[in-house]
N, CA, C and O atoms as a GROMACS GRO file, in nm:
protein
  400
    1UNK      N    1   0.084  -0.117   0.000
    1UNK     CA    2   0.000   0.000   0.000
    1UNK      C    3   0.089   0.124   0.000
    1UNK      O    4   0.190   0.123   0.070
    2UNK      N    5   0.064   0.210  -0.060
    2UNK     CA    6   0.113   0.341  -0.092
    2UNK      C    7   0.103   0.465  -0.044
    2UNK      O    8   0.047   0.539  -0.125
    3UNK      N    9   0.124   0.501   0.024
    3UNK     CA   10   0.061   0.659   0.114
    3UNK      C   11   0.143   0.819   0.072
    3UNK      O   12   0.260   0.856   0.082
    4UNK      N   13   0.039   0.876   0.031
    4UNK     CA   14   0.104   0.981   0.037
    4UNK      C   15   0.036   1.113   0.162
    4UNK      O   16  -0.056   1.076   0.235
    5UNK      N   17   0.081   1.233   0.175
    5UNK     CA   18  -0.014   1.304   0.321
    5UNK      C   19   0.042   1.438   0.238
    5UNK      O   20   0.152   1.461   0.186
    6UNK      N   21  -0.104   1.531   0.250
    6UNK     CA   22  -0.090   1.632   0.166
    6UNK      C   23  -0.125   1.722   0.314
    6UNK      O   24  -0.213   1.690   0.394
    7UNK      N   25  -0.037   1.836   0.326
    7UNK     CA   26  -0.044   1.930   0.436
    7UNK      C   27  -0.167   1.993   0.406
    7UNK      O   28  -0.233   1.951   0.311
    8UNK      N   29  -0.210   2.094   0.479
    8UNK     CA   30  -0.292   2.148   0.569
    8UNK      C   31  -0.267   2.290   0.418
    8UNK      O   32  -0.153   2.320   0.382
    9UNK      N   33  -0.361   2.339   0.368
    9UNK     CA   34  -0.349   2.437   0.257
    9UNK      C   35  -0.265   2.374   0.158
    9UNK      O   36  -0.245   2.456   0.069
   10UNK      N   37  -0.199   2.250   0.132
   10UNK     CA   38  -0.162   2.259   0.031
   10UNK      C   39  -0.251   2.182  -0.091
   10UNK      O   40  -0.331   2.097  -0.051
   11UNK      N   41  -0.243   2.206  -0.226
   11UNK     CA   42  -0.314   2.115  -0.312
   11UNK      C   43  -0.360   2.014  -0.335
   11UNK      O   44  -0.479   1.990  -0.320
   12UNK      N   45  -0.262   1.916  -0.384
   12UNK     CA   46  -0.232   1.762  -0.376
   12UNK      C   47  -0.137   1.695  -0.387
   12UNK      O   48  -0.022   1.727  -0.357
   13UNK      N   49  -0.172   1.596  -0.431
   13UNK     CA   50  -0.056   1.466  -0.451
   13UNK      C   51  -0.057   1.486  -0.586
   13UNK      O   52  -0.160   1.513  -0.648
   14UNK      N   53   0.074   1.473  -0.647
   14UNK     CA   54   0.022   1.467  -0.820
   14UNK      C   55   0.173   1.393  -0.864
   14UNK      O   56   0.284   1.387  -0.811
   15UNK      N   57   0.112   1.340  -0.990
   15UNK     CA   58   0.205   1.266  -1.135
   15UNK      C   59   0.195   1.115  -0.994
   15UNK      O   60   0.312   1.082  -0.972
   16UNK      N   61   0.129   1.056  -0.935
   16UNK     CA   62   0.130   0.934  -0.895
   16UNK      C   63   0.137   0.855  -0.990
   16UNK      O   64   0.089   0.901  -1.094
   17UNK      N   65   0.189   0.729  -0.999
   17UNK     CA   66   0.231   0.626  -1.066
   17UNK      C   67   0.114   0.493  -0.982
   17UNK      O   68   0.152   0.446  -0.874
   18UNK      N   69  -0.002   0.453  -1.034
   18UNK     CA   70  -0.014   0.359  -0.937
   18UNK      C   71   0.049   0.205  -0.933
   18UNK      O   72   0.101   0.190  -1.043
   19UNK      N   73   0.064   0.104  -0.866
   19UNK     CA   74   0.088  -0.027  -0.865
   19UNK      C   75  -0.035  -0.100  -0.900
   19UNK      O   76  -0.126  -0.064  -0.825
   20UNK      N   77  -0.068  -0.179  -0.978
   20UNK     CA   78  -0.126  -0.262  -0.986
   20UNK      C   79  -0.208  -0.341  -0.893
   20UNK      O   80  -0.153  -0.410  -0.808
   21UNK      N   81  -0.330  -0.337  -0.903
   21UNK     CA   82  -0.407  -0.400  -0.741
   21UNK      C   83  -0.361  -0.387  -0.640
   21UNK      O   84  -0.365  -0.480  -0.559
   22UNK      N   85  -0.278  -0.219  -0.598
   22UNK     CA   86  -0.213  -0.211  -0.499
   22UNK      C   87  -0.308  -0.065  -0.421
   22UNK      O   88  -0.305   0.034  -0.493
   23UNK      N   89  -0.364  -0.052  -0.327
   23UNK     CA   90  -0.437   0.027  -0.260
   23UNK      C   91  -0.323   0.219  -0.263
   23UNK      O   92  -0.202   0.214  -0.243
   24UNK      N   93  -0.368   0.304  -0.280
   24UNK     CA   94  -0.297   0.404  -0.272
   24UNK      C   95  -0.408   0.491  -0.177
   24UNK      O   96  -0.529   0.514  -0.180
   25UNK      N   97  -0.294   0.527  -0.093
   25UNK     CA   98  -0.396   0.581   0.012
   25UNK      C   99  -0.320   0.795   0.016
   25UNK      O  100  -0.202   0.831   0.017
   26UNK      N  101  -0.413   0.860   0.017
   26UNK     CA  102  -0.383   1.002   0.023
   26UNK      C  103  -0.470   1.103   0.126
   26UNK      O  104  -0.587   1.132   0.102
   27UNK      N  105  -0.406   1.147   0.232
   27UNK     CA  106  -0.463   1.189   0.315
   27UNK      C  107  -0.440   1.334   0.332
   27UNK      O  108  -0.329   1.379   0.364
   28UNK      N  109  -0.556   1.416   0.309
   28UNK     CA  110  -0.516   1.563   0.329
   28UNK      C  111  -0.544   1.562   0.479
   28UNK      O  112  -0.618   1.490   0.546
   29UNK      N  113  -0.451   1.677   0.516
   29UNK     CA  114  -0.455   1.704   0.688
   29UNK      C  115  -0.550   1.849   0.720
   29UNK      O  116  -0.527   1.950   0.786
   30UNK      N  117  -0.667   1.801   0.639
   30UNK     CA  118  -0.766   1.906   0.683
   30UNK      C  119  -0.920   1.828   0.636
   30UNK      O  120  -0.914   1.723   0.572
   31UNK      N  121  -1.061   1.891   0.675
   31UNK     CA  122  -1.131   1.803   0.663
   31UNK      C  123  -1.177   1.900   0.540
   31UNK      O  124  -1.182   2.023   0.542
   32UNK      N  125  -1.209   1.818   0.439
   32UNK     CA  126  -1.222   1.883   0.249
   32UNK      C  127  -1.383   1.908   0.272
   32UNK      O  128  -1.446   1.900   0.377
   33UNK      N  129  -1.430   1.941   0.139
   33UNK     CA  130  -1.567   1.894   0.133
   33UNK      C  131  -1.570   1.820   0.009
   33UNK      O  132  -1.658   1.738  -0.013
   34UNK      N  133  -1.460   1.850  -0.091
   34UNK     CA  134  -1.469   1.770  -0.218
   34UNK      C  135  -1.290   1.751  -0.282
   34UNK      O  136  -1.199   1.834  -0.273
   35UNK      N  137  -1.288   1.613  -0.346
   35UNK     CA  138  -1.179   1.603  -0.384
   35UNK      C  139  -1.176   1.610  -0.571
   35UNK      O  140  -1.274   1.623  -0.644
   36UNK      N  141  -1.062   1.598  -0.604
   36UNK     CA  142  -1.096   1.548  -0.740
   36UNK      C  143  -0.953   1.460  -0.778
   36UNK      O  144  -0.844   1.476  -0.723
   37UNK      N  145  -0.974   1.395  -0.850
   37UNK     CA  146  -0.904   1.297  -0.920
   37UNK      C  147  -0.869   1.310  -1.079
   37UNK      O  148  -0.951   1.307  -1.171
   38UNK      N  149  -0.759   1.322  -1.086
   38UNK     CA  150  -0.773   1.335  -1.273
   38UNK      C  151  -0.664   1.224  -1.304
   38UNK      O  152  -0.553   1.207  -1.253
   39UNK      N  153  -0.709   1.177  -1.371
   39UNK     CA  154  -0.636   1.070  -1.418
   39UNK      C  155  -0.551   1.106  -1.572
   39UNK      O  156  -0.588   1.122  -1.689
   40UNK      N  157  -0.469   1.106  -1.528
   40UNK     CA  158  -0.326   1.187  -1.651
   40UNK      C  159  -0.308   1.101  -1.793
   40UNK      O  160  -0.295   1.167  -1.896
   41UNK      N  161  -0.308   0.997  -1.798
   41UNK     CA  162  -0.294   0.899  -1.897
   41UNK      C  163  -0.390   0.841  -1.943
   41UNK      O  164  -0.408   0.820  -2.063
   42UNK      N  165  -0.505   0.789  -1.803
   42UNK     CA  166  -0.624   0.697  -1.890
   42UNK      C  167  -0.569   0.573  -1.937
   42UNK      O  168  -0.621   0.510  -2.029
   43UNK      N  169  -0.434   0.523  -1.857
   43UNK     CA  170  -0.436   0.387  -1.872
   43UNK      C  171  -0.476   0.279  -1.826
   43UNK      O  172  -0.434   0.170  -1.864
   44UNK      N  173  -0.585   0.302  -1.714
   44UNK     CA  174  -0.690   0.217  -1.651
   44UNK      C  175  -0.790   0.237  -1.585
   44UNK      O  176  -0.809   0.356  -1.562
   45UNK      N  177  -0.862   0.169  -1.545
   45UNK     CA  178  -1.011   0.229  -1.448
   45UNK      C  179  -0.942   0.264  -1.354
   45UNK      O  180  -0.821   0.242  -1.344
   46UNK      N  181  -1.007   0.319  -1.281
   46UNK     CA  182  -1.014   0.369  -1.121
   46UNK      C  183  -1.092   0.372  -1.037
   46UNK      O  184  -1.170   0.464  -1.060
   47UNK      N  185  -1.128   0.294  -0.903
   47UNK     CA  186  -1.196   0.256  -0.837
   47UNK      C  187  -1.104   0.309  -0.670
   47UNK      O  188  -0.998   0.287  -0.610
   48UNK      N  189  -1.268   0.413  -0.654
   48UNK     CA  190  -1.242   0.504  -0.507
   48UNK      C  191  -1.316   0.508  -0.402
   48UNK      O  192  -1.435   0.475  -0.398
   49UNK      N  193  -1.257   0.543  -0.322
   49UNK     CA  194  -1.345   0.563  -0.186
   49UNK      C  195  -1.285   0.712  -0.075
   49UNK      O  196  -1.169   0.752  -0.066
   50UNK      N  197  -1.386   0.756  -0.017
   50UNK     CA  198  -1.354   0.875   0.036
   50UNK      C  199  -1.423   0.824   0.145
   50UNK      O  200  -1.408   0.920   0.220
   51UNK      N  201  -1.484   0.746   0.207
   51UNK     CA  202  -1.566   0.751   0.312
   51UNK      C  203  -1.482   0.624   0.428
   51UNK      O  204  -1.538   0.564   0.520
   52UNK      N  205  -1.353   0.613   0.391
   52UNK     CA  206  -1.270   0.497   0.491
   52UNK      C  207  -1.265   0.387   0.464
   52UNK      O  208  -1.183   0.312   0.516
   53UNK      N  209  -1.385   0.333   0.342
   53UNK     CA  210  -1.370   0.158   0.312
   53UNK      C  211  -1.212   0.177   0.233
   53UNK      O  212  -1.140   0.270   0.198
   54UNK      N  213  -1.212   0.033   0.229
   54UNK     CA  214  -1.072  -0.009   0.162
   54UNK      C  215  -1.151  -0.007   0.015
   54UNK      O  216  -1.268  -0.036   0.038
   55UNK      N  217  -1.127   0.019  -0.147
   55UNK     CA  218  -1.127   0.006  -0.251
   55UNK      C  219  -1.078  -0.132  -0.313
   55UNK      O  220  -0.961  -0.166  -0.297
   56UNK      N  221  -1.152  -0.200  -0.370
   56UNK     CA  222  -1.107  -0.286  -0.467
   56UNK      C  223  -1.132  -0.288  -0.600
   56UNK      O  224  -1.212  -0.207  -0.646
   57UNK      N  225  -1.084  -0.355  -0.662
   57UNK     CA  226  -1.094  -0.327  -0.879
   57UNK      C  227  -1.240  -0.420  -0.861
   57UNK      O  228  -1.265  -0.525  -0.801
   58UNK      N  229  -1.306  -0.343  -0.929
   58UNK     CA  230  -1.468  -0.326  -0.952
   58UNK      C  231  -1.574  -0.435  -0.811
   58UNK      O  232  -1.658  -0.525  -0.812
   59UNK      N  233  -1.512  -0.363  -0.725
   59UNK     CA  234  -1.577  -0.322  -0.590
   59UNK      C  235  -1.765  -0.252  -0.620
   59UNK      O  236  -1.802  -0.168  -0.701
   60UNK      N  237  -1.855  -0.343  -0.503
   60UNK     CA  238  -1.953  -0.279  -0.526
   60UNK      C  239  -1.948  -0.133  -0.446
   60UNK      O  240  -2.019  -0.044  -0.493
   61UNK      N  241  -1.866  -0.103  -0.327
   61UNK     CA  242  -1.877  -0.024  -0.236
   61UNK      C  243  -1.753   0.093  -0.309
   61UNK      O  244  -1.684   0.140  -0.219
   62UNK      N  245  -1.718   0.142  -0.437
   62UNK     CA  246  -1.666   0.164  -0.484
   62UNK      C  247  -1.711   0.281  -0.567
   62UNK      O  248  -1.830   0.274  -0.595
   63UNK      N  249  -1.642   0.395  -0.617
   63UNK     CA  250  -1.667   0.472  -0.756
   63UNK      C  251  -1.592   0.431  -0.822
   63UNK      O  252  -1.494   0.383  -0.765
   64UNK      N  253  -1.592   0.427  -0.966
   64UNK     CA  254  -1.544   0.413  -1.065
   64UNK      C  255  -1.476   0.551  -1.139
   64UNK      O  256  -1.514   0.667  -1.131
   65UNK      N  257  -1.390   0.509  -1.196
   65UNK     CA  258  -1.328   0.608  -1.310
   65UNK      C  259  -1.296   0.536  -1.415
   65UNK      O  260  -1.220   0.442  -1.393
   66UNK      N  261  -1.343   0.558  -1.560
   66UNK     CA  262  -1.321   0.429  -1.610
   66UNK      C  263  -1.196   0.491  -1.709
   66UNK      O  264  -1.183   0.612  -1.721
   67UNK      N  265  -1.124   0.413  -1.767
   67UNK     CA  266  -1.006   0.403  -1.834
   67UNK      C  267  -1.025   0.535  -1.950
   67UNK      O  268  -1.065   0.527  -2.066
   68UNK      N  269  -0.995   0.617  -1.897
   68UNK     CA  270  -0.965   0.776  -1.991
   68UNK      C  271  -0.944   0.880  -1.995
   68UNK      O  272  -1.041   0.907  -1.924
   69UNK      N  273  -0.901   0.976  -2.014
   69UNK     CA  274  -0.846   1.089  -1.966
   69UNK      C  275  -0.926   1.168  -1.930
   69UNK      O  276  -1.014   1.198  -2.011
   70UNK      N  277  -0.927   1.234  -1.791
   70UNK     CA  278  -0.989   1.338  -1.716
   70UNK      C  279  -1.030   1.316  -1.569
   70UNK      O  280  -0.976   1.237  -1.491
   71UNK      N  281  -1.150   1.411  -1.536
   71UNK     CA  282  -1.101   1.394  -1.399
   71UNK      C  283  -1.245   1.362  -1.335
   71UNK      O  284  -1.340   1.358  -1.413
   72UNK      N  285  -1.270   1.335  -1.178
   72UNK     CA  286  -1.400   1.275  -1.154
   72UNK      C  287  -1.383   1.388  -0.986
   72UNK      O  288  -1.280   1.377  -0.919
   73UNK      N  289  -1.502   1.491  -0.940
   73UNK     CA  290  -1.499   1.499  -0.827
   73UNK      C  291  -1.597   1.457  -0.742
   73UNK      O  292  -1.715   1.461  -0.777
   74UNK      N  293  -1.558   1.409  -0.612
   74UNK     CA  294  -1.645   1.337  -0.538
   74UNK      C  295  -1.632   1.438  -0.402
   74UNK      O  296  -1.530   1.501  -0.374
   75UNK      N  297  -1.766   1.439  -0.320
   75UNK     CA  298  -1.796   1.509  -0.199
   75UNK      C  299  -1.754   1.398  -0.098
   75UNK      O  300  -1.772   1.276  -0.098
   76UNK      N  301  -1.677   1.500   0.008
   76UNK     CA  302  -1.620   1.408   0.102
   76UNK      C  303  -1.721   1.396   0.206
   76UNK      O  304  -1.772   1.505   0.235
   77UNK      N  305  -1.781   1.261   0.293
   77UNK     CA  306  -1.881   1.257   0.366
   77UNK      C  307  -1.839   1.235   0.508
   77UNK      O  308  -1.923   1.234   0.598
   78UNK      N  309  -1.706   1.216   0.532
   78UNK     CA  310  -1.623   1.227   0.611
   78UNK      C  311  -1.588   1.360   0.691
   78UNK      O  312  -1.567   1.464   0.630
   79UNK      N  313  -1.583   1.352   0.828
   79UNK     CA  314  -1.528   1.462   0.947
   79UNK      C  315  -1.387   1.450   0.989
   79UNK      O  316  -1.374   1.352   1.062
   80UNK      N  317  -1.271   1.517   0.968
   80UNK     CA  318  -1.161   1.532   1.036
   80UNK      C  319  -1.059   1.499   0.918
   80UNK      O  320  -1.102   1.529   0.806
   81UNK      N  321  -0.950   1.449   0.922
   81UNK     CA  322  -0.863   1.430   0.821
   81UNK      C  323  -0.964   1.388   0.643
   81UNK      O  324  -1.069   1.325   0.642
   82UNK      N  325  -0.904   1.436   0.533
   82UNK     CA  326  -1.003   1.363   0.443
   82UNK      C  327  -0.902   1.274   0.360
   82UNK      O  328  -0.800   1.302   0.298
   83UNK      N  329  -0.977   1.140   0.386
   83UNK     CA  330  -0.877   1.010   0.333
   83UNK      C  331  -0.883   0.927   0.216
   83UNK      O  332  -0.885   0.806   0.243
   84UNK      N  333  -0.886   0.966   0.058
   84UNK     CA  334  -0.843   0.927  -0.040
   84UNK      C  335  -0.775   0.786  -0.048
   84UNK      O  336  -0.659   0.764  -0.014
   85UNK      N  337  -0.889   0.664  -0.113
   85UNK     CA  338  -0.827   0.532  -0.181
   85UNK      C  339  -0.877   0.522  -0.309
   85UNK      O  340  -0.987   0.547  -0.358
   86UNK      N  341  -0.728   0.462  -0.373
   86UNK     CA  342  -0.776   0.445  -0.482
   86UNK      C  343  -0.708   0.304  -0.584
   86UNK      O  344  -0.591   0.328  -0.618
   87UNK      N  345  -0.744   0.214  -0.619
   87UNK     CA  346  -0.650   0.103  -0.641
   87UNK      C  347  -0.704   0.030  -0.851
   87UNK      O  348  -0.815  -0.006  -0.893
   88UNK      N  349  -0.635   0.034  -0.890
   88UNK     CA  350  -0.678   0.032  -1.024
   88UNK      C  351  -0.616  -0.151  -1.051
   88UNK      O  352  -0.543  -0.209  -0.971
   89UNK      N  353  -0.667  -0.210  -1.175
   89UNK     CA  354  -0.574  -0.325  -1.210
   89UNK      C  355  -0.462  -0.314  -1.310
   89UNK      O  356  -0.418  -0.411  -1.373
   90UNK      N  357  -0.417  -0.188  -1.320
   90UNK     CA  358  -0.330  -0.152  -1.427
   90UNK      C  359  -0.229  -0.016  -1.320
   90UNK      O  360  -0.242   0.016  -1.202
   91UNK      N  361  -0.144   0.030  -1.417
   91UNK     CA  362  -0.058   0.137  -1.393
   91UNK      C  363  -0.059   0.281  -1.451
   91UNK      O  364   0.034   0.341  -1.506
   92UNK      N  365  -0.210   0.331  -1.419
   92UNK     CA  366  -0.213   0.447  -1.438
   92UNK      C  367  -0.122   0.557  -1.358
   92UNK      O  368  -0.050   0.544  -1.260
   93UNK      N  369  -0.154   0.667  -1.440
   93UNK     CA  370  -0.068   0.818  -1.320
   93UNK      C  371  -0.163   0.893  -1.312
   93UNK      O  372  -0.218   0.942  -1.411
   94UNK      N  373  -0.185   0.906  -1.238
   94UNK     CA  374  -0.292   1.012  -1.130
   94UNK      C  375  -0.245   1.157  -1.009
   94UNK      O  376  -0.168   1.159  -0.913
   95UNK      N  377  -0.326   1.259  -1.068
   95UNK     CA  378  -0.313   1.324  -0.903
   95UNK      C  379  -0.476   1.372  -0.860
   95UNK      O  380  -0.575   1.413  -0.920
   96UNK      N  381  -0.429   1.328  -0.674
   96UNK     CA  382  -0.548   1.336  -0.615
   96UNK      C  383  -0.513   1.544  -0.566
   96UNK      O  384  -0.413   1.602  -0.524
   97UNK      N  385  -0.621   1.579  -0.595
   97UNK     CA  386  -0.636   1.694  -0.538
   97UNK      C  387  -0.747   1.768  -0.475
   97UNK      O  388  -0.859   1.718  -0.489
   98UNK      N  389  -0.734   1.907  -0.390
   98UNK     CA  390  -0.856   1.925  -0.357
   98UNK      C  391  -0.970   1.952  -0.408
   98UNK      O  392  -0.931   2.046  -0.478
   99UNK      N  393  -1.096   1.944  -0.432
   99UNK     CA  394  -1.210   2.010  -0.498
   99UNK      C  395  -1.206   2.145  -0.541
   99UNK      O  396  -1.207   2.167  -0.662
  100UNK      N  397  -1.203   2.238  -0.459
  100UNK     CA  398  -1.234   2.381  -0.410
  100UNK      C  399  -1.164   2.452  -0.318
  100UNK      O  400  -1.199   2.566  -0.287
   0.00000   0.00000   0.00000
């Protein structure tokens, strides 16, 4: 598993490389109301969670991003740190950033 921790005012995580069925976890140190995800390449789905479950590749408890370039934002439903998973079956590059 992969972690990255994005400070308190700063943007995001970006140019991630993911691992293959490998969980990537990104935690901003403030509580968001929305994140976004853009996926740089579109070399695979993407399957997320903002609400603390663990993510798996086509997970029912899951969002999807499916294999293509651009970006998806999701409202965080979460109080206190906001905690970004995201685990694909391929090796896309991604950055997680804030909404707003």
């Amino acid at each position: 598993m992969a972690t990255h921790t994005v400070a308190k005012g700063d943007l995001g995580a970006h140019a991630i490389t993911l691992a293959a069925n490998t969980v990537e976890t990104t935690t901003f140190s403030e509580d968001l109301d929305e994140i976004t995800i853009v996926s740089l390449d579109g070399a695979a789905a993407l399957y997320i969670t903002v609400d603390g479950r663990t993510p798996t590749v086509g997970g029912a408890s899951t969002r999807v991003m499916p294999a293509a370039i651009g970006a998806i934002t999701l409202e965080v439903p979460t109080a206190g740190n906001s905690v970004v998973k995201v685990i694909s079956s391929g090796t896309p590059t991604i950055s997680i950033q804030r909404g707003r």
